[in-house]
N, CA and C of each residue as an Amber inpcrd file, in Angstrom:
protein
   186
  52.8150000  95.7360000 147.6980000  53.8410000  94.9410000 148.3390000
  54.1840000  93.7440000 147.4470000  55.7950000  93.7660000 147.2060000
  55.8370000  92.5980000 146.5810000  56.3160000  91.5320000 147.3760000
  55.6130000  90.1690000 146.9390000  55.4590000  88.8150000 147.4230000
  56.7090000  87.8470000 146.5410000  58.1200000  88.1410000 146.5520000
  58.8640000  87.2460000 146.2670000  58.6720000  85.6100000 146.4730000
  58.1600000  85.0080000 147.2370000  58.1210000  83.7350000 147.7350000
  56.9030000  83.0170000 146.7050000  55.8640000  83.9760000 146.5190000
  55.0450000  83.5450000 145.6650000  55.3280000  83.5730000 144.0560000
  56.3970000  84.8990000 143.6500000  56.4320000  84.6280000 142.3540000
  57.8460000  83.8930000 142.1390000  58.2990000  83.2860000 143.1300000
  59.2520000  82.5210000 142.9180000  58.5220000  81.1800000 142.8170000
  57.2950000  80.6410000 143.4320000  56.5090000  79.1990000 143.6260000
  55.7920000  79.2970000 141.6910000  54.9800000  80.8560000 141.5480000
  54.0740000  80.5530000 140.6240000  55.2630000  80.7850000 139.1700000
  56.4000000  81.2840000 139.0960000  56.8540000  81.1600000 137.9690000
  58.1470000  80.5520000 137.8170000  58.8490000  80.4760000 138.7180000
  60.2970000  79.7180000 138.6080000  60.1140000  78.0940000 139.1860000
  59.2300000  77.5250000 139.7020000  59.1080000  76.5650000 140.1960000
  59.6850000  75.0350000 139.6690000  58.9890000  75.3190000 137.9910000
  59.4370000  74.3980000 137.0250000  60.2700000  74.4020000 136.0600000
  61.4430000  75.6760000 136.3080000  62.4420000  75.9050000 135.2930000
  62.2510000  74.9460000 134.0910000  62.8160000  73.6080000 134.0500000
  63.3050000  72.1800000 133.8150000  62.3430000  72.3020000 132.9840000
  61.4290000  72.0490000 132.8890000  60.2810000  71.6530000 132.2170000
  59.5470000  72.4770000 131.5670000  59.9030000  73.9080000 131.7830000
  59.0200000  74.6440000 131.3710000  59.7630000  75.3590000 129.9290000
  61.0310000  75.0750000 129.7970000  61.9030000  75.0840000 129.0920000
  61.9830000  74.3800000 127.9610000  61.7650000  72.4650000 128.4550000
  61.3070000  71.9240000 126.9240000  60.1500000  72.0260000 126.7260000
  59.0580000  72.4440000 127.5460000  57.3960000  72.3660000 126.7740000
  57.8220000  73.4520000 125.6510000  58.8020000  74.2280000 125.9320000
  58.9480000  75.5430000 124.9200000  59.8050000  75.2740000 123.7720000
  60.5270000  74.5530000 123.9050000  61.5590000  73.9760000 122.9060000
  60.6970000  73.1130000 121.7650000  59.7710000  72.1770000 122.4320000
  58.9420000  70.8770000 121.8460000  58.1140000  71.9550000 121.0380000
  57.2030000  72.9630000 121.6560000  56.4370000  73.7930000 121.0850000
  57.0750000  74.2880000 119.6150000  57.8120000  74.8670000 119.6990000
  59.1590000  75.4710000 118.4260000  59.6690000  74.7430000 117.6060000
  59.6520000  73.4170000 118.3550000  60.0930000  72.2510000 117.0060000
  58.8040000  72.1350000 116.0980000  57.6890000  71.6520000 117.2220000
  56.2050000  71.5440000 116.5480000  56.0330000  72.7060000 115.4180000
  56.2850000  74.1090000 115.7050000  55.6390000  75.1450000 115.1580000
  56.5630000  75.2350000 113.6870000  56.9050000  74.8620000 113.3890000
  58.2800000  75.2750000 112.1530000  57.7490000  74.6820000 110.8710000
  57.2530000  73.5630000 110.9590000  56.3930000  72.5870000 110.0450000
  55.3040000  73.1510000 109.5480000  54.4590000  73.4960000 110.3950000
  53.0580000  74.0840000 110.9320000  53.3840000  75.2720000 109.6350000
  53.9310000  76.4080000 110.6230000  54.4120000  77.6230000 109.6510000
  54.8460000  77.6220000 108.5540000  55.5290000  76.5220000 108.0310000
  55.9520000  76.3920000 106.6420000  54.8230000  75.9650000 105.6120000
  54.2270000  74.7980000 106.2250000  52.7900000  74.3210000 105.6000000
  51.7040000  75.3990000 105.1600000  51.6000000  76.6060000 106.4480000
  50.7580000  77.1400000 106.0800000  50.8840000  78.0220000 105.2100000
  52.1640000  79.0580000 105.6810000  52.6640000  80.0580000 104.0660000
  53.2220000  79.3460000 102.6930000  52.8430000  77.6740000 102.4460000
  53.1080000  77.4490000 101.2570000  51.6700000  77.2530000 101.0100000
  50.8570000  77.0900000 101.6620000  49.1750000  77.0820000 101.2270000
  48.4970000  78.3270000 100.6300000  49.6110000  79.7790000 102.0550000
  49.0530000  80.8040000 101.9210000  49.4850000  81.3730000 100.1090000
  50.3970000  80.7630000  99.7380000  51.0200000  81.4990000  98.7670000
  52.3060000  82.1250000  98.8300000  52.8160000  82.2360000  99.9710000
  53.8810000  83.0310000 100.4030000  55.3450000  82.5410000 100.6690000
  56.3630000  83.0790000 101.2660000  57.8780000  82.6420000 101.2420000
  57.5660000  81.6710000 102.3820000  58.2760000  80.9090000 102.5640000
  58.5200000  79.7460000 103.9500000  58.6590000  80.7670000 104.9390000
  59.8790000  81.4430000 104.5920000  60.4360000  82.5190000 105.3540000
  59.2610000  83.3360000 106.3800000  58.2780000  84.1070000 105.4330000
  57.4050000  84.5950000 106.1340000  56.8930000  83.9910000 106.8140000
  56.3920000  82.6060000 106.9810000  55.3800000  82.0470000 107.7340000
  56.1080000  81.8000000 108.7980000  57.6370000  81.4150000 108.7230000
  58.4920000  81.1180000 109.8820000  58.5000000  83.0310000 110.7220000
  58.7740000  83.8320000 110.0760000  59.1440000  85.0010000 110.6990000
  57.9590000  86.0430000 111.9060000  56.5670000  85.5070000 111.0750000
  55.4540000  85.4260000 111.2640000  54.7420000  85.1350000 112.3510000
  55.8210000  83.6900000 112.6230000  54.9950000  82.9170000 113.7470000
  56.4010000  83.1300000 115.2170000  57.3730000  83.4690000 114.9550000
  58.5670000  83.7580000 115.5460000  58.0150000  85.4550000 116.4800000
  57.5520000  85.9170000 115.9160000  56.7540000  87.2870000 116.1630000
  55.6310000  87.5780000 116.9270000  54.4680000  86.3350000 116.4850000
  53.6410000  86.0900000 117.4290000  53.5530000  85.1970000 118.8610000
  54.5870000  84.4730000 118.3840000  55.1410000  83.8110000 119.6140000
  55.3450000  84.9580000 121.2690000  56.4600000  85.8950000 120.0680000
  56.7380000  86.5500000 121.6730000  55.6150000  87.8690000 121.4120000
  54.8040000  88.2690000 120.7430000  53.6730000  89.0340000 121.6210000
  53.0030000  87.9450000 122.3260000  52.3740000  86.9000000 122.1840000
  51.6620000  86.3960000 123.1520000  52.2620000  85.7040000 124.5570000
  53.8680000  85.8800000 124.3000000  54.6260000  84.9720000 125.5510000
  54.6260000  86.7010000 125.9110000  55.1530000  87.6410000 125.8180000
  54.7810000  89.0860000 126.2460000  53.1550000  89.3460000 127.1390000
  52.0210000  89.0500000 126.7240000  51.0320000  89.3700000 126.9510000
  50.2150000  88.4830000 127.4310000  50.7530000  87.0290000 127.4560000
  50.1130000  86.1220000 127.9360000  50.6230000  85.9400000 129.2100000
């Protein structure tokens, strides 16, 4: 049985906000990713494409 009322409380509740924690996250991560594939040796590109990828398996699976 599905419980609309609840997955409307446990996931739509905080649209607003849950929107820039994700935005802030993506600004944060771009730096991060670039830093690290110029450490790793590699294109900027990859480290950006890399982390763009793992983002949505774990927003997928998390």
């Amino acid at each position: 049985m599905l419980n609309t009322s609840a997955i409307k409380r446990d996931w739509l509740s905080n649209i607003r906000a849950d929107i820039l924690a994700g935005i802030v996250v993506a600004l944060a991560l771009i730096p991060e990713a670039i830093g690290f594939s110029i450490i790793a040796g590699v294109d900027p590109r990859v480290g950006l494409y890399a982390s763009v990828a793992i983002a949505m398996v774990i927003a997928f699976t998390g």
